[in-house]
C-alpha positions as CSV (number, residue, x, y, z in Angstrom):
1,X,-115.3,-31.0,80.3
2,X,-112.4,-29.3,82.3
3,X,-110.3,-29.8,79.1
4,X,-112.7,-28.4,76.8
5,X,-113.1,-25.2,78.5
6,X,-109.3,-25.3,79.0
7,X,-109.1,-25.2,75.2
8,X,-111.7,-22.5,74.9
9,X,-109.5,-20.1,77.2
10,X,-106.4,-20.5,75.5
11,X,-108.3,-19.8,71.8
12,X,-109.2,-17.0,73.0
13,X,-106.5,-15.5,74.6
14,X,-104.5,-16.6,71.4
15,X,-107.3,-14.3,69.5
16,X,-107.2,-11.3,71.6
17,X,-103.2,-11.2,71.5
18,X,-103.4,-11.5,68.1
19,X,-106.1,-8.5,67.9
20,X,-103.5,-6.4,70.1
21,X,-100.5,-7.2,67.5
22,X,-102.8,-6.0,64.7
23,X,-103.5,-2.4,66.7
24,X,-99.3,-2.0,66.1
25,X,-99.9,-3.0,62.5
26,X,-96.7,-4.6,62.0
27,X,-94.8,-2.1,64.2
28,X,-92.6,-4.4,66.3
29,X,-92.8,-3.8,70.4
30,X,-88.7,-3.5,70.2
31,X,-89.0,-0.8,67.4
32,X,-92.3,0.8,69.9
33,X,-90.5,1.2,72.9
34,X,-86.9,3.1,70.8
35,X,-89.1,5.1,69.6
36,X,-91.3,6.0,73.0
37,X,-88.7,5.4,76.2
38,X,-86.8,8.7,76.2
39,X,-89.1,10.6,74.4
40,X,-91.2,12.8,77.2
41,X,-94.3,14.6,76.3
42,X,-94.3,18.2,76.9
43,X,-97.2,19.5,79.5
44,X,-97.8,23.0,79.3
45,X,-100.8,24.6,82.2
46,X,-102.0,28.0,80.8
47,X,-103.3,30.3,83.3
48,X,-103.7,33.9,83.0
49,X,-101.8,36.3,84.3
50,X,-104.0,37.1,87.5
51,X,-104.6,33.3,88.1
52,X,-101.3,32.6,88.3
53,X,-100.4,35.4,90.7
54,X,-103.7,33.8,93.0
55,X,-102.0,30.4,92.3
56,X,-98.6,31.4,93.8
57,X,-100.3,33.6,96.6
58,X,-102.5,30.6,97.7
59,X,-99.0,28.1,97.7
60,X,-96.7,30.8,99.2
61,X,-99.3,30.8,102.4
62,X,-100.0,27.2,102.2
63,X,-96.1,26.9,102.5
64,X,-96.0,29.8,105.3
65,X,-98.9,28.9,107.5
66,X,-98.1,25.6,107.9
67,X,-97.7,24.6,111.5
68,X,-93.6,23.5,110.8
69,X,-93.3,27.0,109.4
70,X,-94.9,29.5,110.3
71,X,-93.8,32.8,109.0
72,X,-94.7,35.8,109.0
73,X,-96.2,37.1,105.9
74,X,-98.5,40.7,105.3
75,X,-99.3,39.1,102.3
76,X,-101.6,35.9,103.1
77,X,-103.1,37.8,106.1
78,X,-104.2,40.4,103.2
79,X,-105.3,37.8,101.0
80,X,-108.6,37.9,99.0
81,X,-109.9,34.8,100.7
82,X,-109.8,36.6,104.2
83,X,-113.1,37.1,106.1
84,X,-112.1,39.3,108.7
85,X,-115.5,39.2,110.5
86,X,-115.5,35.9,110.3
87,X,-112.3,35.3,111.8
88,X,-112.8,37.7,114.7
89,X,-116.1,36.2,115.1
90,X,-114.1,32.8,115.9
91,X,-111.4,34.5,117.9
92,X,-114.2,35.9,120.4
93,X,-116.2,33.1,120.5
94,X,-112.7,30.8,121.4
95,X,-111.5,33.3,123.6
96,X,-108.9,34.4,121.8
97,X,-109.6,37.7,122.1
98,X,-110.5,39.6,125.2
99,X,-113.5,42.0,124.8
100,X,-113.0,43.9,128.1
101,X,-109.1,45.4,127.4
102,X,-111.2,46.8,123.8
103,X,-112.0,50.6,123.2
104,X,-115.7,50.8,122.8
105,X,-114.6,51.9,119.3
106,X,-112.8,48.4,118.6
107,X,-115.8,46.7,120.2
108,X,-118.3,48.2,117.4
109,X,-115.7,46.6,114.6
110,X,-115.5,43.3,115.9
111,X,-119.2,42.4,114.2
112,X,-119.0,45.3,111.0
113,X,-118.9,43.7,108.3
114,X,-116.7,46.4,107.1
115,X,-113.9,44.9,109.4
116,X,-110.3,45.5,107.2
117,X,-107.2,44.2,107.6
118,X,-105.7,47.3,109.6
119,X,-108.9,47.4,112.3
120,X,-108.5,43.5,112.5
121,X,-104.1,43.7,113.6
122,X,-105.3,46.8,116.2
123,X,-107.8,44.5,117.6
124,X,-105.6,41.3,117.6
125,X,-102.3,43.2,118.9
126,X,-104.9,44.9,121.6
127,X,-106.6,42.0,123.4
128,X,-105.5,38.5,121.6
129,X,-103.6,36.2,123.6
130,X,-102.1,34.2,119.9
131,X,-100.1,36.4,117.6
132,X,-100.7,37.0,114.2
133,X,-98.8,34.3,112.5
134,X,-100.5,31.8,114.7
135,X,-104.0,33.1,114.2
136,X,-103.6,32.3,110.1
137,X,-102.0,29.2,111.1
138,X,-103.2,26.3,109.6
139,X,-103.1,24.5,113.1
140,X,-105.9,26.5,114.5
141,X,-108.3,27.0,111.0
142,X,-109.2,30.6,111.8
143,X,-108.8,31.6,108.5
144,X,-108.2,28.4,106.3
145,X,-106.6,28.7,102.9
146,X,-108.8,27.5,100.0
147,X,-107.6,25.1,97.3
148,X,-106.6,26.8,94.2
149,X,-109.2,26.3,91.3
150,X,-109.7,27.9,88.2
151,X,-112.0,27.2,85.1
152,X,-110.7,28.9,82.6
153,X,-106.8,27.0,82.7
154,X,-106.3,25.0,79.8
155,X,-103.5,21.9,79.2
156,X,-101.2,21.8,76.4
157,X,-99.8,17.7,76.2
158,X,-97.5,18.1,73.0
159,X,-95.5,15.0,71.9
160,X,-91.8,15.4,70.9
161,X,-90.6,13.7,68.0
């Protein structure tokens, strides 16, 4: 019995390889592999213009907000993504940010959602006990960075010849 179905394995092994030698129709694997080894396909990612500038904003602050890094840049702090209520709504609620050394006129912007960017570095260099460059740090995830997506990319795979 075990023979028998020892027999039936190998038959059909010996099939399917000869199945996969047909798919190369007569195209030996030595002759395959010249042909294929150095030859690299071409991979091209179309983006527009505007997508691409988003792409290398959102990696320029992934790369400058990291926590070995941090730098300094007006430029991710400025960034589309940035919901400045939202972010000074974390910083008070952390106590990051000390209400009482605020102007009653800072106070009012803290929960406006017309907070910009300028009101936002008044308040922080006023009452916040982290500087700027640490606030947008990814160690603390005041203002994470989002991942990059875009639906209308498109990939070009081109084969040389």
């Amino acid at each position: 019995m075990k023979l028998q179905a020892f027999l039936f394995a190998t038959v059909i092994s010996v099939s399917f390889a000869a199945r996969a030698d047909d798919f190369f129709r007569g195209v030996s694997r030595a002759e395959l592999f010249r042909q294929t080894e150095f030859n690299m396909p071409t991979l091209r990612i179309n983006l527009s213009k505007e997508s691409y500038n988003r792409f290398q904003l959102t990696y320029k602050c992934l790369y400058d907000n990291s926590p070995l890094i941090e730098n300094d840049n007006e430029d991710c702090y400025k960034a589309p993504w940035v919901n400045y209520t939202d972010v000074m709504t974390s910083l008070v609620n952390n106590k990051v940010v000390n209400t009482k050394e605020l102007n009653e006129k800072q106070l009012k912007l803290i929960n406006s959602p017309e907070l910009g960017y300028s009101d936002f570095k008044s308040i922080v260099n006023a009452s916040s006990i982290l500087p700027m460059n640490e606030i947008f740090s990814q160690k603390y995830s005041y203002a994470p960075i989002p991942s990059f997506e875009d639906t209308d990319a498109s990939l070009d795979f081109i084969l040389n010849k």
